[in-house]
PDB file of N, CA, C and O in Angstrom:
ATOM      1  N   UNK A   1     109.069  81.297  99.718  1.00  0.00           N
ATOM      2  CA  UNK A   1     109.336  82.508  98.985  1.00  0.00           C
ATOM      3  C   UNK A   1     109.271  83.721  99.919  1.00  0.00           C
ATOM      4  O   UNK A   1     110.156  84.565  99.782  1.00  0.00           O
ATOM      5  N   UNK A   2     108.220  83.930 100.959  1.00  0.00           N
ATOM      6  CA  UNK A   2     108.210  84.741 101.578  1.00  0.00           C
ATOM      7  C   UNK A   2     109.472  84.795 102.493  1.00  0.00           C
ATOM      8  O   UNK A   2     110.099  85.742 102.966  1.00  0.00           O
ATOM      9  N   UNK A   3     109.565  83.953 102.545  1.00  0.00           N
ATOM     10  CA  UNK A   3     111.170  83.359 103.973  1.00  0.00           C
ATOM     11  C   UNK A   3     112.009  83.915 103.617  1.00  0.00           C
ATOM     12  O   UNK A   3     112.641  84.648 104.377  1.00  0.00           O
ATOM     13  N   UNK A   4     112.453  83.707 101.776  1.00  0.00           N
ATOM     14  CA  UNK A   4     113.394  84.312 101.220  1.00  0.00           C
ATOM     15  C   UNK A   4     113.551  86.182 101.104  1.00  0.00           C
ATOM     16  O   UNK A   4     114.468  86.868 101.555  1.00  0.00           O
ATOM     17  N   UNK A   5     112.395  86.611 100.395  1.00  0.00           N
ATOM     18  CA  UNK A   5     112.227  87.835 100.689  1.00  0.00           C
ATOM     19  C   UNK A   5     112.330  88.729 101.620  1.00  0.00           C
ATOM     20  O   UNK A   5     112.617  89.925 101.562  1.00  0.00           O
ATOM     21  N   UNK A   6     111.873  87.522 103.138  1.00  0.00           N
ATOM     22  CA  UNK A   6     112.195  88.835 104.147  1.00  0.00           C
ATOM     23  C   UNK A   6     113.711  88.296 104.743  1.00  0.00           C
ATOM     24  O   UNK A   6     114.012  88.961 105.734  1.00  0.00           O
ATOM     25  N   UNK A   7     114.729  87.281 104.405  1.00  0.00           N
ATOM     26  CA  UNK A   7     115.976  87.572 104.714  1.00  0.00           C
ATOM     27  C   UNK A   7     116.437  88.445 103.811  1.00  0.00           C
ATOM     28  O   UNK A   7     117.422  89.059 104.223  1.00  0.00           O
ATOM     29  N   UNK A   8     116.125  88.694 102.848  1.00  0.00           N
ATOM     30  CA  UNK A   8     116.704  89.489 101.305  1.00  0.00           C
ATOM     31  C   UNK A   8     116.479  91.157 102.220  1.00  0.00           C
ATOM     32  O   UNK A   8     117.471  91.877 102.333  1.00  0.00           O
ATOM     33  N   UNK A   9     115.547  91.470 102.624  1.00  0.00           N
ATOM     34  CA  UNK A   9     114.900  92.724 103.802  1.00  0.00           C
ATOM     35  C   UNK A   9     115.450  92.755 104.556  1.00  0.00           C
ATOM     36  O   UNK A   9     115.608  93.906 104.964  1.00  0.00           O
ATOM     37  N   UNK A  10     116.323  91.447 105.524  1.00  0.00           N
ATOM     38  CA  UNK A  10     116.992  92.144 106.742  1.00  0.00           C
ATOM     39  C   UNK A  10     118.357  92.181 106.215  1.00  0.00           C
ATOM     40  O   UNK A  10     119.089  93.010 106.756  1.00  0.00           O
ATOM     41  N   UNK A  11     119.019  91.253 104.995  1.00  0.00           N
ATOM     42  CA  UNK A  11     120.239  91.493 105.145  1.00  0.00           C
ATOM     43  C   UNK A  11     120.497  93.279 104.339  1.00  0.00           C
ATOM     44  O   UNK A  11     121.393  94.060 104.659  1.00  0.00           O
ATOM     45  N   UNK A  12     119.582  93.485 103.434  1.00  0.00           N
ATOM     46  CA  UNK A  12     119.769  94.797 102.764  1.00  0.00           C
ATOM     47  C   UNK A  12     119.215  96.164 103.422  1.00  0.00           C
ATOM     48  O   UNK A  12     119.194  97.344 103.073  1.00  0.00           O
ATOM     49  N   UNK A  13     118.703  95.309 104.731  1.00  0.00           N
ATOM     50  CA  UNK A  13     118.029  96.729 105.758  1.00  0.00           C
ATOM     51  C   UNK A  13     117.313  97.772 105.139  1.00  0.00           C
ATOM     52  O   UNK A  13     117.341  98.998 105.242  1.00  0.00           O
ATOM     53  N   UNK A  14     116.426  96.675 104.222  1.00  0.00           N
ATOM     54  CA  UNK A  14     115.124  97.560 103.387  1.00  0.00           C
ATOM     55  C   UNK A  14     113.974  97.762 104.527  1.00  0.00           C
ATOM     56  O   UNK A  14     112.998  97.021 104.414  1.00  0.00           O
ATOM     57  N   UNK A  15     113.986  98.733 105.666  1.00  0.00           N
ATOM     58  CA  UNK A  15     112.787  98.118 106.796  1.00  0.00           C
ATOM     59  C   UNK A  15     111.355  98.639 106.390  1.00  0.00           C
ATOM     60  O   UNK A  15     110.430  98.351 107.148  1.00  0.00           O
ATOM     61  N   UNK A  16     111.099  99.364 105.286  1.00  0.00           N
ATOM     62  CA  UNK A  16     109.985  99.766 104.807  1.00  0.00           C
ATOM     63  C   UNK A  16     109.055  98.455 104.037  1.00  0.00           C
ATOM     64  O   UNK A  16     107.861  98.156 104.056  1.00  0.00           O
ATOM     65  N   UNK A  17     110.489  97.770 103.253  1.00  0.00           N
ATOM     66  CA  UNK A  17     109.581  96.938 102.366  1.00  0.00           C
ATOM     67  C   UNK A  17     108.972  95.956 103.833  1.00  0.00           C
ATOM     68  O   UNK A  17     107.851  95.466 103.700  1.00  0.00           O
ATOM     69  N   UNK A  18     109.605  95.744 104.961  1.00  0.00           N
ATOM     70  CA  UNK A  18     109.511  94.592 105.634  1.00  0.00           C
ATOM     71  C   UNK A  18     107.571  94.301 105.735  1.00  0.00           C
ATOM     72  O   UNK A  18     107.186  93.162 106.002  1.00  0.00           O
ATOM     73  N   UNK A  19     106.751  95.195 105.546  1.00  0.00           N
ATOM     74  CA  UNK A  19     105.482  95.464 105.820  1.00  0.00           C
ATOM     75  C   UNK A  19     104.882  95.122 104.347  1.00  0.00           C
ATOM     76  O   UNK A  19     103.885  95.753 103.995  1.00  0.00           O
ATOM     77  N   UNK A  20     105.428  94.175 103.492  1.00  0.00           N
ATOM     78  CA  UNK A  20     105.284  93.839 102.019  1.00  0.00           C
ATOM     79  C   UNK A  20     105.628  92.710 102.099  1.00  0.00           C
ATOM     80  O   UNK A  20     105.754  92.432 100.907  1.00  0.00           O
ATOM     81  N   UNK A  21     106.025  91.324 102.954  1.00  0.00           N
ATOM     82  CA  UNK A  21     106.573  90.739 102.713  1.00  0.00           C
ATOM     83  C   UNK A  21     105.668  89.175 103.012  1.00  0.00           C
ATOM     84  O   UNK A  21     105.986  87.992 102.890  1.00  0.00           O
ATOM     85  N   UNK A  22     104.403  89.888 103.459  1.00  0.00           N
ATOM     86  CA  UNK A  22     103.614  88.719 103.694  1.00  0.00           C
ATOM     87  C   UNK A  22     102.304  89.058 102.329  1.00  0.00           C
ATOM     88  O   UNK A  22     101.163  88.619 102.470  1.00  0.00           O
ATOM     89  N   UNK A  23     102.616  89.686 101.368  1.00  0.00           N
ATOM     90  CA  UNK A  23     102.003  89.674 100.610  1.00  0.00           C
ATOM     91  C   UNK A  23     102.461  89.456  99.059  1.00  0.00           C
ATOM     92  O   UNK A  23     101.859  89.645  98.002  1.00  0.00           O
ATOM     93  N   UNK A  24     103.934  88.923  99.390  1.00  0.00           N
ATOM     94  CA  UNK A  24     104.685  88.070  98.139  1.00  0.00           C
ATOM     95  C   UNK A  24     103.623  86.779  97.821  1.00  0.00           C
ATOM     96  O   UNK A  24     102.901  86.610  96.838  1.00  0.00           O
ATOM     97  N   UNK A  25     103.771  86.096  98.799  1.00  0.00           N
ATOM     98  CA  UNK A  25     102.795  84.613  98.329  1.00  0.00           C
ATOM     99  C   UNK A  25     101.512  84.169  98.450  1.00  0.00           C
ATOM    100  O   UNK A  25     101.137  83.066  98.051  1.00  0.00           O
ATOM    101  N   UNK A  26     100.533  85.321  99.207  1.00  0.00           N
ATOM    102  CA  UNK A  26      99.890  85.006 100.188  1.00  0.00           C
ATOM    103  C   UNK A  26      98.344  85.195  98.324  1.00  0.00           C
ATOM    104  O   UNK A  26      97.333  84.502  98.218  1.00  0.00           O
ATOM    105  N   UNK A  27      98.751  86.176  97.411  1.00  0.00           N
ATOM    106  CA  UNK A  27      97.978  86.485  96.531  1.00  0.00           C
ATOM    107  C   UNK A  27      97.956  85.241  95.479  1.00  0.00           C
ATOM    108  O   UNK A  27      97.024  85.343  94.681  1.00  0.00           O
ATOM    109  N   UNK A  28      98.802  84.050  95.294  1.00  0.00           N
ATOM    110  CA  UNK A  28      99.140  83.283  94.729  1.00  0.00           C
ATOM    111  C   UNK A  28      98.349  81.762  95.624  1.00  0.00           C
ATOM    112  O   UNK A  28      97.864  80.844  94.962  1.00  0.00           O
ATOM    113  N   UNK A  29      98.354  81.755  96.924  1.00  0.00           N
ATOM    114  CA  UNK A  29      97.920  80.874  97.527  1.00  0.00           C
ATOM    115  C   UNK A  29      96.438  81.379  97.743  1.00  0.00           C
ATOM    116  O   UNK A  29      95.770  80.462  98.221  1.00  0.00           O
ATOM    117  N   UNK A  30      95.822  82.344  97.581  1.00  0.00           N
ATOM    118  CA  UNK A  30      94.780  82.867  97.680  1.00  0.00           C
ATOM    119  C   UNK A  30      93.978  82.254  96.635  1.00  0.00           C
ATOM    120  O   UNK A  30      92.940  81.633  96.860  1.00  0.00           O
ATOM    121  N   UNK A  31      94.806  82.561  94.760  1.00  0.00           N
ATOM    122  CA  UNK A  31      93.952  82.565  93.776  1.00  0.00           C
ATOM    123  C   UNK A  31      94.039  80.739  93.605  1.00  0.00           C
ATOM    124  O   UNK A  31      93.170  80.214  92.908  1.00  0.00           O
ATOM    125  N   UNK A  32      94.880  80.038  94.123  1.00  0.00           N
ATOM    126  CA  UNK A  32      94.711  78.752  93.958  1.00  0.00           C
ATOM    127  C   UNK A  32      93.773  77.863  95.254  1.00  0.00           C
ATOM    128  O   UNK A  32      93.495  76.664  95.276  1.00  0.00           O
ATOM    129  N   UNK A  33      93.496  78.736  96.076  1.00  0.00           N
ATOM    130  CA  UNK A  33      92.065  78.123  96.859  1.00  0.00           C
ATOM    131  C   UNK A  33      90.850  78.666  96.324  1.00  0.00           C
ATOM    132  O   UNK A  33      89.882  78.216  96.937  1.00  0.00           O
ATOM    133  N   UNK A  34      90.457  79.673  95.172  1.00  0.00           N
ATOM    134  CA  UNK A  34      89.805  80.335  94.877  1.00  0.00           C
ATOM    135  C   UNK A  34      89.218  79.335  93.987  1.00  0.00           C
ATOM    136  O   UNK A  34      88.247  78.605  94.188  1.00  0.00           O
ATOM    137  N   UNK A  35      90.205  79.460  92.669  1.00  0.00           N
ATOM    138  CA  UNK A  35      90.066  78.674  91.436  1.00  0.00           C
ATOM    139  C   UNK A  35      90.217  77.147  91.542  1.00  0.00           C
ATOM    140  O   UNK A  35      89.537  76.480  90.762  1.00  0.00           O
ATOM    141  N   UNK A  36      91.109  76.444  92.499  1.00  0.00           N
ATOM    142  CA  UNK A  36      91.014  75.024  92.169  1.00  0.00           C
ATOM    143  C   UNK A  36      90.682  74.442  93.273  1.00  0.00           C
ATOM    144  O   UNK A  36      90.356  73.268  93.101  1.00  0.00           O
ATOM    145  N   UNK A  37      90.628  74.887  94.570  1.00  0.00           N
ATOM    146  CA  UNK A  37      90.131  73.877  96.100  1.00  0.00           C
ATOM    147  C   UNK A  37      88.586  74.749  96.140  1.00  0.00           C
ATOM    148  O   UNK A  37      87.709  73.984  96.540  1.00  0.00           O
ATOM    149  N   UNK A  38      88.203  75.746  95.914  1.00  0.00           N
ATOM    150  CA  UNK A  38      86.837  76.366  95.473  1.00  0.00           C
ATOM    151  C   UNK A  38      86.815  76.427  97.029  1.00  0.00           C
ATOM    152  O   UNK A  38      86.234  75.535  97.648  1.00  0.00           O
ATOM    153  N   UNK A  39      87.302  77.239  97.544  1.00  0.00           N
ATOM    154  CA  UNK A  39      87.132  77.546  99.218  1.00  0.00           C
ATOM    155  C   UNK A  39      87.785  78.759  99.662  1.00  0.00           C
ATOM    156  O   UNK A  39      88.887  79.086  99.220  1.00  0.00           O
ATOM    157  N   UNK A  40      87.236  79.345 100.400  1.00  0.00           N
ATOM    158  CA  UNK A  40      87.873  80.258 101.678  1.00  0.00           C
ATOM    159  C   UNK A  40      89.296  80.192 102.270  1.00  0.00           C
ATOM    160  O   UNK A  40      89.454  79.536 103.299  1.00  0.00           O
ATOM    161  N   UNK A  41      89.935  80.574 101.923  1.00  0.00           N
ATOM    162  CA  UNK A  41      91.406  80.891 102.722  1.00  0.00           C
ATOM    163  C   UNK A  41      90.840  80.980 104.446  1.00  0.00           C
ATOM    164  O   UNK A  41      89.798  81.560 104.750  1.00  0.00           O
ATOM    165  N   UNK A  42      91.721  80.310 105.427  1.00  0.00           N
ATOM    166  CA  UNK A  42      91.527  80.745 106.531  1.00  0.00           C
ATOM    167  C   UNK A  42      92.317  81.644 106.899  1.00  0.00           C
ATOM    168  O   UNK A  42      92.412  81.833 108.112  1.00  0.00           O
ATOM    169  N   UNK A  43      93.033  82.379 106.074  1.00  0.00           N
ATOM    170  CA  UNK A  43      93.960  84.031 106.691  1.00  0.00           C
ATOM    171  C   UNK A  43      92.462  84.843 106.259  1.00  0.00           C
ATOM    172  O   UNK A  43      92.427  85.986 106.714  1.00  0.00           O
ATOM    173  N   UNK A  44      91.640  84.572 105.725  1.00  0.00           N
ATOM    174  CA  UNK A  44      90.760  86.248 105.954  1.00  0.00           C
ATOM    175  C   UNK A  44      89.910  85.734 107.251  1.00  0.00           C
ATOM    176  O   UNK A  44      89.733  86.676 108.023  1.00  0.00           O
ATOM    177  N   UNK A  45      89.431  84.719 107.636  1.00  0.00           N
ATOM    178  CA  UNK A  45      89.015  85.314 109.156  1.00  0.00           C
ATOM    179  C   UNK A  45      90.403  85.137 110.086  1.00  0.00           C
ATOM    180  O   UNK A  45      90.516  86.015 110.941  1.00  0.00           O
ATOM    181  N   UNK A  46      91.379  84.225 110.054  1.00  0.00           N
ATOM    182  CA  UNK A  46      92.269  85.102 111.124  1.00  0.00           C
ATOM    183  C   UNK A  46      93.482  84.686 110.763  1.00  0.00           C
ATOM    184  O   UNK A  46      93.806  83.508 110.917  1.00  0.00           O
ATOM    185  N   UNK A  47      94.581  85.903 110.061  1.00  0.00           N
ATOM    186  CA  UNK A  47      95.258  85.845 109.617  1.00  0.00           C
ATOM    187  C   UNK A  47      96.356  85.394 110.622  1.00  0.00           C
ATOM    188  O   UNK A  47      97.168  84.516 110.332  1.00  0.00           O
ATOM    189  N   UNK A  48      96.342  85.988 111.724  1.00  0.00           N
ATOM    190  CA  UNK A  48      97.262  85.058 112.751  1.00  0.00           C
ATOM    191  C   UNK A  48      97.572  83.969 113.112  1.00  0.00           C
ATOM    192  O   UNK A  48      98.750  83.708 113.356  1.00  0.00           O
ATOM    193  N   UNK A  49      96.623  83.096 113.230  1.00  0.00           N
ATOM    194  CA  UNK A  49      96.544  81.447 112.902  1.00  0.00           C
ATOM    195  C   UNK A  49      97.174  80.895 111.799  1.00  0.00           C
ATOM    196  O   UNK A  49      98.022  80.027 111.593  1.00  0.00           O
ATOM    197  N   UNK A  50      96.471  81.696 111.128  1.00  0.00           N
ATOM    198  CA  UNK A  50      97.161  80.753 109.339  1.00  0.00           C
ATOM    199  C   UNK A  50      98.850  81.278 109.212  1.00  0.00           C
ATOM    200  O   UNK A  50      99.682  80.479 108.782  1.00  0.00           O
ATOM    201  N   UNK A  51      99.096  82.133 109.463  1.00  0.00           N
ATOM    202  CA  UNK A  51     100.706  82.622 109.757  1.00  0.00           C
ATOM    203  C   UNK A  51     101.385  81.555 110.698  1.00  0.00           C
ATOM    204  O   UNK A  51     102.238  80.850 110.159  1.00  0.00           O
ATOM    205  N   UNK A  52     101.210  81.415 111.575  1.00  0.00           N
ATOM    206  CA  UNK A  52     101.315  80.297 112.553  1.00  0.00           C
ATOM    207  C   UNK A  52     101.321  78.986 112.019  1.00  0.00           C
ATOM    208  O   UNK A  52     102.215  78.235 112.409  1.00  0.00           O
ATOM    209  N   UNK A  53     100.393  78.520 111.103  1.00  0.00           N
ATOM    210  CA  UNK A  53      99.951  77.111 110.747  1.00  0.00           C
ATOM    211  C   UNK A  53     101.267  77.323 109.747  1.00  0.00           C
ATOM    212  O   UNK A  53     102.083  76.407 109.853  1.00  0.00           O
ATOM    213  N   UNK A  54     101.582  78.262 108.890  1.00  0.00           N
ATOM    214  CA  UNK A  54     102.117  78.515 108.214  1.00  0.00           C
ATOM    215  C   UNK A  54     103.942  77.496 108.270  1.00  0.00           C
ATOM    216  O   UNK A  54     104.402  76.660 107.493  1.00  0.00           O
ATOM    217  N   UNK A  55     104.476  78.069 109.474  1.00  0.00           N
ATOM    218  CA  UNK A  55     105.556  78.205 110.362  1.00  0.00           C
ATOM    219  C   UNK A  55     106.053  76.668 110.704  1.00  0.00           C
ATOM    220  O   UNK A  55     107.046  75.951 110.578  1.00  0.00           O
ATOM    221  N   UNK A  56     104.412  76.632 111.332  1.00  0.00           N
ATOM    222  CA  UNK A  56     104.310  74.910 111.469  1.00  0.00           C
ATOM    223  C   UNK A  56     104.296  74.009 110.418  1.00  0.00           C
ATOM    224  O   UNK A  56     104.889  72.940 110.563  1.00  0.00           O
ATOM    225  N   UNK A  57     103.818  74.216 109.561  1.00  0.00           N
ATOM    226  CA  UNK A  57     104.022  73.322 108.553  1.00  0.00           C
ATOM    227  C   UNK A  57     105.447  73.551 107.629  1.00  0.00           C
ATOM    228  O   UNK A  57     105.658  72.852 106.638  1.00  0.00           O
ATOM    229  N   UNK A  58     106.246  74.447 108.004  1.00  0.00           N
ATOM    230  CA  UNK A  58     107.383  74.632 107.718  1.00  0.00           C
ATOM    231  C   UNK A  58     108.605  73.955 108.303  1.00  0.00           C
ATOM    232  O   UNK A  58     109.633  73.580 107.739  1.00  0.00           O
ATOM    233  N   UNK A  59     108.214  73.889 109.660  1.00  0.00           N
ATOM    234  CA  UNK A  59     108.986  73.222 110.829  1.00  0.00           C
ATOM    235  C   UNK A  59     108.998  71.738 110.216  1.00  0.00           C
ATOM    236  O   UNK A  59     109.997  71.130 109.832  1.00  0.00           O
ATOM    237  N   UNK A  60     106.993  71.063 110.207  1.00  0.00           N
ATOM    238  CA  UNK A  60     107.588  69.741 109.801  1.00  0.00           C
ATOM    239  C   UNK A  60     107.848  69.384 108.470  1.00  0.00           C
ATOM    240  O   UNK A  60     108.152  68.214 108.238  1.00  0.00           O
ATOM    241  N   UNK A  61     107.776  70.242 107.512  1.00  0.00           N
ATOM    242  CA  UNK A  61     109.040  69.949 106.119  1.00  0.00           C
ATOM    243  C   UNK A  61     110.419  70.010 106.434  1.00  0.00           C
ATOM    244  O   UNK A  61     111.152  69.094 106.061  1.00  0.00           O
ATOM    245  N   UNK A  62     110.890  71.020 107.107  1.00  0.00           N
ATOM    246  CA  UNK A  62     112.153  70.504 107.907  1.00  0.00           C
ATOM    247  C   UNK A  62     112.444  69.165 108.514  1.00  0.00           C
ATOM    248  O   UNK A  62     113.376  68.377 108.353  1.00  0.00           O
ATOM    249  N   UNK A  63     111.448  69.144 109.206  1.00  0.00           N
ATOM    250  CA  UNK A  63     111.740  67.961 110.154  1.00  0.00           C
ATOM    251  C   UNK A  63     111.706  66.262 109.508  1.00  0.00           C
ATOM    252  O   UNK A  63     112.197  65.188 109.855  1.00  0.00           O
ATOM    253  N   UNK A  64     110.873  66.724 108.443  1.00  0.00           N
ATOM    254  CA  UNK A  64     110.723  65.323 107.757  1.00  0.00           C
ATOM    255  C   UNK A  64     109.684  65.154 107.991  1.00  0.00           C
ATOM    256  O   UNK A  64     109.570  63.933 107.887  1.00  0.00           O
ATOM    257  N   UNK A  65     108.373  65.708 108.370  1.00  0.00           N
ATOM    258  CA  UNK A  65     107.097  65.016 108.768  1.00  0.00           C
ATOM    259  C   UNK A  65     106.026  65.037 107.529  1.00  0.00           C
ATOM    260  O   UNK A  65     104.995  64.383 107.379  1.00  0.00           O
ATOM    261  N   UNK A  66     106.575  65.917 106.787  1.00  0.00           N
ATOM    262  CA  UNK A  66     105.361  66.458 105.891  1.00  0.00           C
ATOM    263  C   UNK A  66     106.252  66.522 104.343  1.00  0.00           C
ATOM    264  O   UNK A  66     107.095  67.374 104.061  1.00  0.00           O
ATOM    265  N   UNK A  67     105.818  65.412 103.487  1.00  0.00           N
ATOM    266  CA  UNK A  67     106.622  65.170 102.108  1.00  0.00           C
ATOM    267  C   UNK A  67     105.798  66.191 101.371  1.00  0.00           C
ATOM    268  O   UNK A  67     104.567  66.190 101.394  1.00  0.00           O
ATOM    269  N   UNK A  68     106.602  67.142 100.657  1.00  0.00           N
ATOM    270  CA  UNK A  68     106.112  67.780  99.882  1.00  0.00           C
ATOM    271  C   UNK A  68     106.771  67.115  98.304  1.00  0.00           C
ATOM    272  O   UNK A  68     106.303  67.795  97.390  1.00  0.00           O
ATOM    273  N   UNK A  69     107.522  66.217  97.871  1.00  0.00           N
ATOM    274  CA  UNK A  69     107.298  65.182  96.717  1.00  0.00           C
ATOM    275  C   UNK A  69     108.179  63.742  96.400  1.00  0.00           C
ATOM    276  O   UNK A  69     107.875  63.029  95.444  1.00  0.00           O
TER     277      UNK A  69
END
């Protein structure tokens, strides 16, 4: 969703929203480690990593490594 949003930002050359666009999904994946894995997000100690892990685990749904169903 976020992926989508920020091509939706570059093709409409919204560059203000672009600084909004990691906070489409990130409040949704937050309240479901909150309420049902009962744990800590690792983006609040370092949001750079988990952006990264992010990417990567994107790569291997592409790739075929990682079945999401």
């Amino acid at each position: 969703m976020t992926i989508i949003v920020l091509v939706i930002v570059i093709i409409k050359k919204l560059w203000i929203l672009l600084f909004l666009t990691p906070f489409v999904i990130y409040p949704f994946a937050w309240s479901g480690h909150y309420f049902f894995e009962k744990n800590k997000p690792a983006a609040f100690k370092n949001p750079f990593l988990a952006k990264i892990s992010d990417w990567i685990m994107l790569k291997d749904i592409l790739c075929g490594k990682l079945k999401i169903w």
